[in-house]
CHARMM internal coordinates of N, CA and C (Angstrom, degrees):
IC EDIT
DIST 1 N 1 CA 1.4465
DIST 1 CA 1 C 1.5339
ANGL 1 N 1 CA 1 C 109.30
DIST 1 C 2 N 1.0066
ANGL 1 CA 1 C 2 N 127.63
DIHE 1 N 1 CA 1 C 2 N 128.85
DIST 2 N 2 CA 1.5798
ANGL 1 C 2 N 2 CA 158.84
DIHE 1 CA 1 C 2 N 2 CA -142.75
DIST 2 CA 2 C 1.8310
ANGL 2 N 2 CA 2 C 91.70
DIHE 1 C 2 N 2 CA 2 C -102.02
DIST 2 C 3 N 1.4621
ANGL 2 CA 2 C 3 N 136.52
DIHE 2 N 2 CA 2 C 3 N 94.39
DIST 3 N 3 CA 1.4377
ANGL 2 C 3 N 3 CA 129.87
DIHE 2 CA 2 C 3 N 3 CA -174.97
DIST 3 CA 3 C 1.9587
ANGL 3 N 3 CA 3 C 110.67
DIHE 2 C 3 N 3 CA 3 C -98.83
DIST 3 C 4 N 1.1105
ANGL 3 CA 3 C 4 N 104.83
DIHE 3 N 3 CA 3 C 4 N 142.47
DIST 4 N 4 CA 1.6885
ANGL 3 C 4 N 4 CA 88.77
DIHE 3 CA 3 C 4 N 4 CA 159.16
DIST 4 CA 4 C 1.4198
ANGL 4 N 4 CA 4 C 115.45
DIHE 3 C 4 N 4 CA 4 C -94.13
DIST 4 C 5 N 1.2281
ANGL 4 CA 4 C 5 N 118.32
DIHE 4 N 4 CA 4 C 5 N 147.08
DIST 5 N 5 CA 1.3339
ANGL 4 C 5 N 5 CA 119.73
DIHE 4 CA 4 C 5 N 5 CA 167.48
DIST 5 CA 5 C 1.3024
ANGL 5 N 5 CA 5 C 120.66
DIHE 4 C 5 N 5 CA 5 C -161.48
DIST 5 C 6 N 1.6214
ANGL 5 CA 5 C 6 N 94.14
DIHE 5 N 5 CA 5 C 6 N 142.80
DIST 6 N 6 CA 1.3925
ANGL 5 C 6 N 6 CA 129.98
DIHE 5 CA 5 C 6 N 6 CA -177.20
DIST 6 CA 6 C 1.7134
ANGL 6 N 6 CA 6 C 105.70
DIHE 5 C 6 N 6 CA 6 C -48.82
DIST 6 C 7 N 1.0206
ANGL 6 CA 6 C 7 N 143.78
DIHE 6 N 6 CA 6 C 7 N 117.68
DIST 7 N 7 CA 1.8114
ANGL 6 C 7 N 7 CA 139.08
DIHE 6 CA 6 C 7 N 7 CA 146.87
DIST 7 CA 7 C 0.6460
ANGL 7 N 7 CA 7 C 100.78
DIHE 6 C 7 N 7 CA 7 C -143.37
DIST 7 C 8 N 1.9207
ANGL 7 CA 7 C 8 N 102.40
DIHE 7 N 7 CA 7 C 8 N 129.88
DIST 8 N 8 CA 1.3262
ANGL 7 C 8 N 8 CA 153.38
DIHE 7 CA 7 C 8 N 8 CA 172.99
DIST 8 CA 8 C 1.2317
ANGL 8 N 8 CA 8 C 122.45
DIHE 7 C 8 N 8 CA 8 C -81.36
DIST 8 C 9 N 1.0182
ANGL 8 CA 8 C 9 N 141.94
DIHE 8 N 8 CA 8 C 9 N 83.93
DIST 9 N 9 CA 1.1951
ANGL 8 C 9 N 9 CA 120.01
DIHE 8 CA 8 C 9 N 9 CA -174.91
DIST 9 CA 9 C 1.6930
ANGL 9 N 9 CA 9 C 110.47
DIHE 8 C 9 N 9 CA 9 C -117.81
DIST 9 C 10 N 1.9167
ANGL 9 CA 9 C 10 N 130.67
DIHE 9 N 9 CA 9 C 10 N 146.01
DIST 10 N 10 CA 0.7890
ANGL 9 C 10 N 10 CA 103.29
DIHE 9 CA 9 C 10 N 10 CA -155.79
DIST 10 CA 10 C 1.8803
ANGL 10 N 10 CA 10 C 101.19
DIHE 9 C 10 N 10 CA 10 C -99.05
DIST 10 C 11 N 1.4490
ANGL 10 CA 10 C 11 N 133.38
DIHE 10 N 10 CA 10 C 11 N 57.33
DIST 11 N 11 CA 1.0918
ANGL 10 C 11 N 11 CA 135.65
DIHE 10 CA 10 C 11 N 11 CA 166.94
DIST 11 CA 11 C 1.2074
ANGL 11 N 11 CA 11 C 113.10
DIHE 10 C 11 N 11 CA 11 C -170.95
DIST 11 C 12 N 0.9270
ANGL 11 CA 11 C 12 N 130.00
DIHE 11 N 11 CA 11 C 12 N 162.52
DIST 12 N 12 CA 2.0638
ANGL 11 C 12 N 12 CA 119.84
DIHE 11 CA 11 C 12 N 12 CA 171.03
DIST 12 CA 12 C 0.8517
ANGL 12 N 12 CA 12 C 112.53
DIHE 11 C 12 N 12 CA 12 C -83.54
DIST 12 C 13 N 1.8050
ANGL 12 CA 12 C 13 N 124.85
DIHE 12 N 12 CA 12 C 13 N 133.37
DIST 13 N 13 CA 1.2502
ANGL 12 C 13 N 13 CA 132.45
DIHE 12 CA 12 C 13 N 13 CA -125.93
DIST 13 CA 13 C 1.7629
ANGL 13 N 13 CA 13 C 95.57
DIHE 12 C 13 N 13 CA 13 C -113.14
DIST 13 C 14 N 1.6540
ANGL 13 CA 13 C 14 N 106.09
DIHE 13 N 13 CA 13 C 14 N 13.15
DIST 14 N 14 CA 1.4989
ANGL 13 C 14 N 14 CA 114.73
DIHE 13 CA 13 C 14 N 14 CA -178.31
DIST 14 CA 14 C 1.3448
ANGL 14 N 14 CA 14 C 107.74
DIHE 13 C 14 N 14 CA 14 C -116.17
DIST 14 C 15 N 1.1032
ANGL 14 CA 14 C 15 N 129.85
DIHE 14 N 14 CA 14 C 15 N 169.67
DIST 15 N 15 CA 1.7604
ANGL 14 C 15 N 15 CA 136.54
DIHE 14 CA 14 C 15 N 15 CA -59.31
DIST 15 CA 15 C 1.5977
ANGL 15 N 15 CA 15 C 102.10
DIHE 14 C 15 N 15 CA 15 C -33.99
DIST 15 C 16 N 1.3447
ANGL 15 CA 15 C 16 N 117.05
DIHE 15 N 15 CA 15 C 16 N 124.90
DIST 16 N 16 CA 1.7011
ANGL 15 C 16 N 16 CA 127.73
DIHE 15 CA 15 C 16 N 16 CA -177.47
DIST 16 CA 16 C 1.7710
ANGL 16 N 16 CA 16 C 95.01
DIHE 15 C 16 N 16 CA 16 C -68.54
DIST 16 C 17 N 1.1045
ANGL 16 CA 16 C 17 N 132.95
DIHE 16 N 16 CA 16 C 17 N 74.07
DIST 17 N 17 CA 1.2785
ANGL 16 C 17 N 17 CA 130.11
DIHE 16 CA 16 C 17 N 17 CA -175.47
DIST 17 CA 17 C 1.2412
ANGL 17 N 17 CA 17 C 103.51
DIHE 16 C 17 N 17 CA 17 C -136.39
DIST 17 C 18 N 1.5550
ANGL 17 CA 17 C 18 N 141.88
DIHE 17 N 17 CA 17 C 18 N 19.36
DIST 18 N 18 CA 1.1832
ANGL 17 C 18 N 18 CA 130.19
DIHE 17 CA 17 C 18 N 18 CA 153.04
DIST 18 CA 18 C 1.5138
ANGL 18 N 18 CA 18 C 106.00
DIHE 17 C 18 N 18 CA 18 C -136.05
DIST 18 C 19 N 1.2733
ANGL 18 CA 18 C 19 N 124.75
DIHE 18 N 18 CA 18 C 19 N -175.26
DIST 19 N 19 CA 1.6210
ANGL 18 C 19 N 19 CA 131.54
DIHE 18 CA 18 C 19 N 19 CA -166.52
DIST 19 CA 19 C 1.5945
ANGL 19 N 19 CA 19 C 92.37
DIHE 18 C 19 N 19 CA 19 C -75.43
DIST 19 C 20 N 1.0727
ANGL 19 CA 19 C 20 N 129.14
DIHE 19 N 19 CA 19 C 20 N -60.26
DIST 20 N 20 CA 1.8259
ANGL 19 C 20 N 20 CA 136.28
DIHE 19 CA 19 C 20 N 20 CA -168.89
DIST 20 CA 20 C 1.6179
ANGL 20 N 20 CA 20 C 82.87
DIHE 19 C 20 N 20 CA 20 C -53.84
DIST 20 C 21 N 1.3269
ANGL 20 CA 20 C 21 N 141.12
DIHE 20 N 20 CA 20 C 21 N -106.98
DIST 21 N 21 CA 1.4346
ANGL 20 C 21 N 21 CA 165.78
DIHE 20 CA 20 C 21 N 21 CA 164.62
DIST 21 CA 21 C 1.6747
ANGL 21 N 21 CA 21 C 91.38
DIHE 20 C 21 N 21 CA 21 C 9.58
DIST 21 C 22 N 0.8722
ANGL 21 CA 21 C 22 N 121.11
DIHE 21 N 21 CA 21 C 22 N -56.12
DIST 22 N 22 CA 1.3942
ANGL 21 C 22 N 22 CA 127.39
DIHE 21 CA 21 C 22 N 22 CA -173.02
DIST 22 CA 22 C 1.5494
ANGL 22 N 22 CA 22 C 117.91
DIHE 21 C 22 N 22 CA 22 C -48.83
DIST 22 C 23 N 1.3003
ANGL 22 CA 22 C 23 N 107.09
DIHE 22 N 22 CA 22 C 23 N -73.89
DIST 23 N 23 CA 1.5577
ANGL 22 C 23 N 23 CA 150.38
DIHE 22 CA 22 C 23 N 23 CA 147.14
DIST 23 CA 23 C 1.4111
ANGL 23 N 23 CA 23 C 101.70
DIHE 22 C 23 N 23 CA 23 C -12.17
DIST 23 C 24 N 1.3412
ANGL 23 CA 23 C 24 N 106.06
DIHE 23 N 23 CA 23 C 24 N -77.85
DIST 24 N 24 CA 1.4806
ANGL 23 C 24 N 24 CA 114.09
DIHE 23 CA 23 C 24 N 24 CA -178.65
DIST 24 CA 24 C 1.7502
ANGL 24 N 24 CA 24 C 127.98
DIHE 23 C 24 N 24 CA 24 C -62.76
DIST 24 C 25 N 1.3362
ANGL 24 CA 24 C 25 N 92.57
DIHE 24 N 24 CA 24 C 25 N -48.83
DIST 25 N 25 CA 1.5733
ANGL 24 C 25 N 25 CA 103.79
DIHE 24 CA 24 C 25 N 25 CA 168.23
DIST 25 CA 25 C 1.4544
ANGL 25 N 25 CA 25 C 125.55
DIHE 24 C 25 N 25 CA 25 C -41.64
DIST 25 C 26 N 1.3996
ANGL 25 CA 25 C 26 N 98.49
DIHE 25 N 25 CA 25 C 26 N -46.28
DIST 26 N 26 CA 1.7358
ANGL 25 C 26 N 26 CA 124.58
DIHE 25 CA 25 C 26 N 26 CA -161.99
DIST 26 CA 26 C 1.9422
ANGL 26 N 26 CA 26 C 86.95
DIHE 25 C 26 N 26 CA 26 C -82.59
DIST 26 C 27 N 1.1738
ANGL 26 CA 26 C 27 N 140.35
DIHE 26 N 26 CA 26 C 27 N -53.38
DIST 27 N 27 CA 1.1750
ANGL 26 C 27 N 27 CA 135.05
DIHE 26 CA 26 C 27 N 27 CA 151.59
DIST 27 CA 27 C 1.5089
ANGL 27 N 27 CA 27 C 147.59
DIHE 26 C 27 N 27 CA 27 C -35.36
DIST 27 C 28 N 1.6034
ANGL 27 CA 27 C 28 N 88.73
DIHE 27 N 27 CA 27 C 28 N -36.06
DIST 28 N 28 CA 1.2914
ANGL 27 C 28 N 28 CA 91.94
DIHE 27 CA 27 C 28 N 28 CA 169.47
DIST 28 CA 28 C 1.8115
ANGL 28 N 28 CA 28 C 121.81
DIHE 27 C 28 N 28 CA 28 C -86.95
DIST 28 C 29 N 1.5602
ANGL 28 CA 28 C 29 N 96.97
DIHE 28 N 28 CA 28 C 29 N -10.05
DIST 29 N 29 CA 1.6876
ANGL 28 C 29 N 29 CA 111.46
DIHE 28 CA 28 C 29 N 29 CA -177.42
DIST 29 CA 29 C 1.8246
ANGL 29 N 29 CA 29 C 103.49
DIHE 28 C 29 N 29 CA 29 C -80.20
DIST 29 C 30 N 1.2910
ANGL 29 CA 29 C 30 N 120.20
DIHE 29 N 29 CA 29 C 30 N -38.20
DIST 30 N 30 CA 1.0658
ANGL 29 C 30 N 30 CA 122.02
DIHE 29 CA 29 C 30 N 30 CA -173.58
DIST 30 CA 30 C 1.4017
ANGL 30 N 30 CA 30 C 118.31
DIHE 29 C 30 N 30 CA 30 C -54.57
DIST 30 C 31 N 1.9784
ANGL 30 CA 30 C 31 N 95.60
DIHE 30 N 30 CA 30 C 31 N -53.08
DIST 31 N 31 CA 1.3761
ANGL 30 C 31 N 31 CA 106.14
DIHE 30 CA 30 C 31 N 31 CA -178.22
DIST 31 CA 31 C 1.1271
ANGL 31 N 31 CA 31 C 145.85
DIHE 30 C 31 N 31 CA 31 C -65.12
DIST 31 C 32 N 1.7986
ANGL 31 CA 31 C 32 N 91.19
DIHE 31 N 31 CA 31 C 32 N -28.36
DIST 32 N 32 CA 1.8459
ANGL 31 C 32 N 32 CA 120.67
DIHE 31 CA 31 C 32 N 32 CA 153.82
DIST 32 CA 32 C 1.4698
ANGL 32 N 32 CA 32 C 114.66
DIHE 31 C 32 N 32 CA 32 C -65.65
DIST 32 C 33 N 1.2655
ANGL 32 CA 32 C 33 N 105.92
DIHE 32 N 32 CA 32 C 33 N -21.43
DIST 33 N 33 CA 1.5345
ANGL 32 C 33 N 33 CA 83.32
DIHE 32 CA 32 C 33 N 33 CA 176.18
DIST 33 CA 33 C 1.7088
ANGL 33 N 33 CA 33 C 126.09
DIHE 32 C 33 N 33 CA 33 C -73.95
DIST 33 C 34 N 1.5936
ANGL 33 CA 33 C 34 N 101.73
DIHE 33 N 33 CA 33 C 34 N -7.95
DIST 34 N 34 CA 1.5564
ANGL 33 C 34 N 34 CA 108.49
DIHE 33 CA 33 C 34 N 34 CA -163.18
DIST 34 CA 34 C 1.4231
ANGL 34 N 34 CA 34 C 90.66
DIHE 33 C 34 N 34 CA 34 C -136.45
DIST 34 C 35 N 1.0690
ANGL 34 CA 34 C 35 N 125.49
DIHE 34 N 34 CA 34 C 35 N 17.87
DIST 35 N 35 CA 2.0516
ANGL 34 C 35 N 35 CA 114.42
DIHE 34 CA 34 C 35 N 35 CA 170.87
DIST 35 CA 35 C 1.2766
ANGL 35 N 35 CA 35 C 109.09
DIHE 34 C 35 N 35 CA 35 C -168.02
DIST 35 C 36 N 1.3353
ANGL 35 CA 35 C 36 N 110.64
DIHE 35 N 35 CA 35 C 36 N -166.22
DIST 36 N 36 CA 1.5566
ANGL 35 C 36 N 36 CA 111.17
DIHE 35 CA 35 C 36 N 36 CA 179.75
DIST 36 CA 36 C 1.4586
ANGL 36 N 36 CA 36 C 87.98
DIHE 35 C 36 N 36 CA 36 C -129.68
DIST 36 C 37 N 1.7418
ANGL 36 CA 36 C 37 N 93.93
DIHE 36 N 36 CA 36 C 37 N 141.17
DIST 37 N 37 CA 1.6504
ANGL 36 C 37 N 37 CA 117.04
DIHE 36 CA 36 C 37 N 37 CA -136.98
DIST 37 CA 37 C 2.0729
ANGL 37 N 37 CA 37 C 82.37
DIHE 36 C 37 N 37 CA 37 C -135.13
DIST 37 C 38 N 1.6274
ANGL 37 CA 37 C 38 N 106.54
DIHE 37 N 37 CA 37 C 38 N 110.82
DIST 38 N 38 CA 1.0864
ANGL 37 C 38 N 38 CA 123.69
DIHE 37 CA 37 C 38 N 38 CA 177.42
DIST 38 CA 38 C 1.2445
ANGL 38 N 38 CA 38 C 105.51
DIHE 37 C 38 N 38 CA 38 C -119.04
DIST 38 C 39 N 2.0865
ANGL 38 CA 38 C 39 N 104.34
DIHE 38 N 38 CA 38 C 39 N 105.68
DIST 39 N 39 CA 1.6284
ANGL 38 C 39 N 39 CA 107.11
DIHE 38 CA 38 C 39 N 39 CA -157.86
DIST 39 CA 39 C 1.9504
ANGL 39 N 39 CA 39 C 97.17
DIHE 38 C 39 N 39 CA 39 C -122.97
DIST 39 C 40 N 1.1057
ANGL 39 CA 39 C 40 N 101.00
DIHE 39 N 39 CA 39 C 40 N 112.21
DIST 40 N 40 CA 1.4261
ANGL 39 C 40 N 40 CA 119.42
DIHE 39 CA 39 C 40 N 40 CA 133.25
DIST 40 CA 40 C 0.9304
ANGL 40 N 40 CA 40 C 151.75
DIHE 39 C 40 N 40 CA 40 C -10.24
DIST 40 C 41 N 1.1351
ANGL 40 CA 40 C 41 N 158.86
DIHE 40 N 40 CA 40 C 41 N 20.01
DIST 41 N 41 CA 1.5421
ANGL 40 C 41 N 41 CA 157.08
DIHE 40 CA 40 C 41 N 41 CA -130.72
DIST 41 CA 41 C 1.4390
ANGL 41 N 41 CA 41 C 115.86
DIHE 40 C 41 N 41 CA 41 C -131.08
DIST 41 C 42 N 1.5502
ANGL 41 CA 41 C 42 N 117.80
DIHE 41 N 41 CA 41 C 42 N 163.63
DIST 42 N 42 CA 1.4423
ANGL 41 C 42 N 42 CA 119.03
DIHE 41 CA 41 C 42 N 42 CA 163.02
DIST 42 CA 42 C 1.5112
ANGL 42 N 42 CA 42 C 95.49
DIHE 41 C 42 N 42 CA 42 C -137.88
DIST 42 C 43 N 1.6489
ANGL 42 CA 42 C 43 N 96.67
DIHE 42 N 42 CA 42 C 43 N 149.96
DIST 43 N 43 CA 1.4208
ANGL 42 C 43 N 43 CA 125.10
DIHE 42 CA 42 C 43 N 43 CA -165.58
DIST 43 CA 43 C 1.3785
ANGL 43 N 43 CA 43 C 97.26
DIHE 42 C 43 N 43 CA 43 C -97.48
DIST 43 C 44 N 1.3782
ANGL 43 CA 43 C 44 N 142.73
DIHE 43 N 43 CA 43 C 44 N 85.67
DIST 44 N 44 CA 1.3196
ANGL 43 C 44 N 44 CA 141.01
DIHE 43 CA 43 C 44 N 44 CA 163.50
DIST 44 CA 44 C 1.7272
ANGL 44 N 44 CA 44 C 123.61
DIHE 43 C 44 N 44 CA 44 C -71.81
DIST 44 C 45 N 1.6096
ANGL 44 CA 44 C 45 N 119.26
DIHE 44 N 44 CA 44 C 45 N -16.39
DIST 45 N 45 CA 1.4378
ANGL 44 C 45 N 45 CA 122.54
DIHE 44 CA 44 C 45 N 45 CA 156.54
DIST 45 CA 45 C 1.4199
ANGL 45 N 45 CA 45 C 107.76
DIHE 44 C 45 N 45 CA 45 C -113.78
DIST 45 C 46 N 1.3401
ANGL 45 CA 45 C 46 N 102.69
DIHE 45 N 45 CA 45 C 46 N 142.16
DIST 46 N 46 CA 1.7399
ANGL 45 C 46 N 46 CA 130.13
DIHE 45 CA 45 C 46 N 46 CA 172.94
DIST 46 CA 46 C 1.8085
ANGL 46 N 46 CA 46 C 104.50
DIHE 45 C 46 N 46 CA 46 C -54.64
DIST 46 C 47 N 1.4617
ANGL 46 CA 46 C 47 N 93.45
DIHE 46 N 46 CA 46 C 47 N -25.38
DIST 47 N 47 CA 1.7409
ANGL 46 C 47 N 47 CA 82.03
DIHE 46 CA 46 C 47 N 47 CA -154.46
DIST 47 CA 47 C 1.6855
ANGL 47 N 47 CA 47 C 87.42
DIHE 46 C 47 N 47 CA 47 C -83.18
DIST 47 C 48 N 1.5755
ANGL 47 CA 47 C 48 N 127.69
DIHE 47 N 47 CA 47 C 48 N -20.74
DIST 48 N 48 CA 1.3867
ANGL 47 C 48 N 48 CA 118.81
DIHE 47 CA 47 C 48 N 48 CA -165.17
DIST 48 CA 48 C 1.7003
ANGL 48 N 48 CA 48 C 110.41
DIHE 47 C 48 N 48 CA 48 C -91.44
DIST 48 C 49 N 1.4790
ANGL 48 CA 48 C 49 N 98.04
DIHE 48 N 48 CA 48 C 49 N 31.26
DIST 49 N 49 CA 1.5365
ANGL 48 C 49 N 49 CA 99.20
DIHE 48 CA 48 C 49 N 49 CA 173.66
DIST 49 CA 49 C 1.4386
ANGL 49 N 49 CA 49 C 120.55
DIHE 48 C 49 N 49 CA 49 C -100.90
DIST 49 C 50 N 1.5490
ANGL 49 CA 49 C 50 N 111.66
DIHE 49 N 49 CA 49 C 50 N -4.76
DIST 50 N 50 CA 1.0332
ANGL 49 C 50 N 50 CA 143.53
DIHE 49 CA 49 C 50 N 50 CA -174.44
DIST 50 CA 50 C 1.8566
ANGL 50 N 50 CA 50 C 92.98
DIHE 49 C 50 N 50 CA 50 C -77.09
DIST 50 C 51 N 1.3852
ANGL 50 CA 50 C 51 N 138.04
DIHE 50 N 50 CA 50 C 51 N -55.50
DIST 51 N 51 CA 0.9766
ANGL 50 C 51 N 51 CA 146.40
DIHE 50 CA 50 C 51 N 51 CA 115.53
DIST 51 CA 51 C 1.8521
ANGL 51 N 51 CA 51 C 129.45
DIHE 50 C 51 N 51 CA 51 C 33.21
DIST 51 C 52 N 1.5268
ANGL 51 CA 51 C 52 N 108.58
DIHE 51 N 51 CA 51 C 52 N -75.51
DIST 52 N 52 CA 1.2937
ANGL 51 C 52 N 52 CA 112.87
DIHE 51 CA 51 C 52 N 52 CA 178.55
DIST 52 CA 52 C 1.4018
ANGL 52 N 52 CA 52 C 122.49
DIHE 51 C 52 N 52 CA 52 C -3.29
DIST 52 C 53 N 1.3936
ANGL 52 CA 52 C 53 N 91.61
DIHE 52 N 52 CA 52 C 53 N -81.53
DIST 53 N 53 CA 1.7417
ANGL 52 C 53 N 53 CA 124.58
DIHE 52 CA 52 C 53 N 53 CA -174.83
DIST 53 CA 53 C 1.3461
ANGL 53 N 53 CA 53 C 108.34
DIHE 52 C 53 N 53 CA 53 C -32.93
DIST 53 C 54 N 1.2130
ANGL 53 CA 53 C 54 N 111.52
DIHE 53 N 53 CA 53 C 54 N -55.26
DIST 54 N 54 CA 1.5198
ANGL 53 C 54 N 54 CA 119.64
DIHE 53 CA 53 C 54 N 54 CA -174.18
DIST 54 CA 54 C 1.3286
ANGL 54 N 54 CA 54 C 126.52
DIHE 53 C 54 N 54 CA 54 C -61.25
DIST 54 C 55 N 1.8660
ANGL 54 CA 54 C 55 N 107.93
DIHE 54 N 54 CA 54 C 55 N -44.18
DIST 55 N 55 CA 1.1595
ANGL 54 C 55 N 55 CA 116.05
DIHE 54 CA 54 C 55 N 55 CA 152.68
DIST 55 CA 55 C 1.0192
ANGL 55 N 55 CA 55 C 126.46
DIHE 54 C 55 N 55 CA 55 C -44.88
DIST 55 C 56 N 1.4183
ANGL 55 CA 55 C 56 N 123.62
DIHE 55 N 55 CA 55 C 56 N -73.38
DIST 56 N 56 CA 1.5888
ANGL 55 C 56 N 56 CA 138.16
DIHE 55 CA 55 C 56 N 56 CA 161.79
DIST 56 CA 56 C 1.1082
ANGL 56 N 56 CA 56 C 111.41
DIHE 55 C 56 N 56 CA 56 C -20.18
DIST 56 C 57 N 1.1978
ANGL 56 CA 56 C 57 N 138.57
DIHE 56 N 56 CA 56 C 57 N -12.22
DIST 57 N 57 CA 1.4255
ANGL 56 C 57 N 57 CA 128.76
DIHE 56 CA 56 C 57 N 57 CA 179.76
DIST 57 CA 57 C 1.7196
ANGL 57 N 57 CA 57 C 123.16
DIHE 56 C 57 N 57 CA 57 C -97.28
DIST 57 C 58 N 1.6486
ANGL 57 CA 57 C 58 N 84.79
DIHE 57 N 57 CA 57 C 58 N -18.91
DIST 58 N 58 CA 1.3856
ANGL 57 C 58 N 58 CA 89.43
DIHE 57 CA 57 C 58 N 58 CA 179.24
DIST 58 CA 58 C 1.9797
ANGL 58 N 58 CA 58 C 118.09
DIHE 57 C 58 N 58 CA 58 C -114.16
DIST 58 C 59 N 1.2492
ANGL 58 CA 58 C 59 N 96.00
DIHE 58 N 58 CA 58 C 59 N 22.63
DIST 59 N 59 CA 1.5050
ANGL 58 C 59 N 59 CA 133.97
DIHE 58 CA 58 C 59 N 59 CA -165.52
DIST 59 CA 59 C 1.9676
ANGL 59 N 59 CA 59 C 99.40
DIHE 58 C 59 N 59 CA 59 C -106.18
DIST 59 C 60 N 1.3830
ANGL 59 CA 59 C 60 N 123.31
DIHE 59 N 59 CA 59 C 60 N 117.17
DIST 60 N 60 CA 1.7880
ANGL 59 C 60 N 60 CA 99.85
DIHE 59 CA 59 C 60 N 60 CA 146.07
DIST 60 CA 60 C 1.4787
ANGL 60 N 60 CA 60 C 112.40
DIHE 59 C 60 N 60 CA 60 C -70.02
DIST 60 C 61 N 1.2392
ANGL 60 CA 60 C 61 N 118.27
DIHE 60 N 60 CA 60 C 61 N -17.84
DIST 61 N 61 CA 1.6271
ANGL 60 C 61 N 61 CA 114.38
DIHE 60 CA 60 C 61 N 61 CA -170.03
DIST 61 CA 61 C 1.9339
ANGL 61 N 61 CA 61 C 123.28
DIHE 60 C 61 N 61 CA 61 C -160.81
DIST 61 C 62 N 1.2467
ANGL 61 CA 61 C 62 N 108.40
DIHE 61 N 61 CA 61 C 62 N 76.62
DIST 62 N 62 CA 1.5589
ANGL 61 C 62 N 62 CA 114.42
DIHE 61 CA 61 C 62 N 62 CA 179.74
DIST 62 CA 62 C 1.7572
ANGL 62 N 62 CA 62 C 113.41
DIHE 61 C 62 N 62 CA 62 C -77.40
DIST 62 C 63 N 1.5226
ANGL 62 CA 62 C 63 N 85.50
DIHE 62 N 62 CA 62 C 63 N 127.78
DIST 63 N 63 CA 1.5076
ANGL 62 C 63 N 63 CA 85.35
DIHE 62 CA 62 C 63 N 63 CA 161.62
DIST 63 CA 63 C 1.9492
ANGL 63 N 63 CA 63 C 106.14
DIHE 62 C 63 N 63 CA 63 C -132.18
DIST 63 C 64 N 1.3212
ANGL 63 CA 63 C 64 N 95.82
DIHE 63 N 63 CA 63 C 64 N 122.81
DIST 64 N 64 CA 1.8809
ANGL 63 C 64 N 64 CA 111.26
DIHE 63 CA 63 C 64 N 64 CA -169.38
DIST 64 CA 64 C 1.3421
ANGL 64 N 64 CA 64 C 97.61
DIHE 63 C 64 N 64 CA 64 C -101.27
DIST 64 C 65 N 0.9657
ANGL 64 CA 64 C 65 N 126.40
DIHE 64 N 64 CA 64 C 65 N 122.79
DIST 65 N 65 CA 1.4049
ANGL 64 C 65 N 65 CA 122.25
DIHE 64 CA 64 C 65 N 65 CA 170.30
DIST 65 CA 65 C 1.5702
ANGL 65 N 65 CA 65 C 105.62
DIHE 64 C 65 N 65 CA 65 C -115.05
DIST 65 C 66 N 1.2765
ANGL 65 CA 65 C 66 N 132.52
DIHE 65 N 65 CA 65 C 66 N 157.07
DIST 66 N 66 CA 1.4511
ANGL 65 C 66 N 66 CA 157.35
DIHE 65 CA 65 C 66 N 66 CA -144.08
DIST 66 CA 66 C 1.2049
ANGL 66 N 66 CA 66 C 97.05
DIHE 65 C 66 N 66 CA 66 C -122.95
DIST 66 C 67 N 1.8081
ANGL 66 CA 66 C 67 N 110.57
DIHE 66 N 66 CA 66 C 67 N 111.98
DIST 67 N 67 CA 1.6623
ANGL 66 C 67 N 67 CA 103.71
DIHE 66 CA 66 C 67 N 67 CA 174.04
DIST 67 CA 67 C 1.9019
ANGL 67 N 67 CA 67 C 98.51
DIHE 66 C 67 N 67 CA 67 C -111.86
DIST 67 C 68 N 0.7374
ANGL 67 CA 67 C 68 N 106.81
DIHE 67 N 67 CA 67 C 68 N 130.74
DIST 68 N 68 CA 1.9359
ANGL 67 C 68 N 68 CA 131.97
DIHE 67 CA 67 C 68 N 68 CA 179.07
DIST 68 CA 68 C 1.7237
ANGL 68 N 68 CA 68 C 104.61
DIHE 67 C 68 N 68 CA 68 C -71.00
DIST 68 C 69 N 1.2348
ANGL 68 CA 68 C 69 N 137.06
DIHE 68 N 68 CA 68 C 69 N 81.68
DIST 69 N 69 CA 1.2276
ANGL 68 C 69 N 69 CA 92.60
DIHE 68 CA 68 C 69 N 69 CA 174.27
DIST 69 CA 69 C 1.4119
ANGL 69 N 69 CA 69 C 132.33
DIHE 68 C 69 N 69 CA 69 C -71.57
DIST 69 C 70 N 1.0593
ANGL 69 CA 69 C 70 N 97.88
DIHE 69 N 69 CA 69 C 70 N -173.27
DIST 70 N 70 CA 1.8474
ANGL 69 C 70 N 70 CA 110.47
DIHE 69 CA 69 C 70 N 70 CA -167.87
DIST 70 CA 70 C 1.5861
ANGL 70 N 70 CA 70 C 107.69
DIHE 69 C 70 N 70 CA 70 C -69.76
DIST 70 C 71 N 1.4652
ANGL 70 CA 70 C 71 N 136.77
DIHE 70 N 70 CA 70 C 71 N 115.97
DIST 71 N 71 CA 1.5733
ANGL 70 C 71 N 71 CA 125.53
DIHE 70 CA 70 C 71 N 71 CA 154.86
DIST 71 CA 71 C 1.2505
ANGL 71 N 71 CA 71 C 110.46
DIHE 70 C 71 N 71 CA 71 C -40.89
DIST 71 C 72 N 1.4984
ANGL 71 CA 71 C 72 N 120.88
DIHE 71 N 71 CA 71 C 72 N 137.85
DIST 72 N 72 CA 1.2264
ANGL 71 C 72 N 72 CA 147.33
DIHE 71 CA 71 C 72 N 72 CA 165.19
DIST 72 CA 72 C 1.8753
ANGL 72 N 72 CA 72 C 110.92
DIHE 71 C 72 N 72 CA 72 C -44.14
DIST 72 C 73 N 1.4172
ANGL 72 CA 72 C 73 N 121.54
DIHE 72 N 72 CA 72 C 73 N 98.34
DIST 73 N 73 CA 1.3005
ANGL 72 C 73 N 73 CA 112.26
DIHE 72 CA 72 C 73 N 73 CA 171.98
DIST 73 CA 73 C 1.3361
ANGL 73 N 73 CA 73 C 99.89
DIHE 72 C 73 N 73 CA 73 C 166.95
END
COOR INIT
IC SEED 1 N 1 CA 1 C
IC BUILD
């Protein structure tokens, strides 16, 4: 049986190059392999927007949202 599901995760779980990223990535491949995988995320580096696509592929439905940090003051 074919499930949808919600995962949250709190960074994008692509390039698998740190312990969180890793973790998540490797989770989110499993779950795609057997459902449709509606993932969550926020993009906290510029350079991992480059990224999306790839995710998105293994996603029926990403939403990445862009966190800004705060200026110093």
């Amino acid at each position: 049986m074919v499930a949808n599901i919600l995962y949250l995760v709190h960074r994008l779980p692509y390039p698998p190059n740190k312990g969180d990223k890793v973790r998540s990535y490797h989770l989110l491949k499993h779950l795609a392999a057997r459902h449709r995988v509606h993932l969550g995320t926020f993009v906290d580096d510029e350079d991992d927007l480059q990224y999306l696509d790839v995710v998105r592929a293994e996603c029926a439905e990403l939403c990445a949202v862009r966190l800004h940090p705060r200026p110093p003051g």
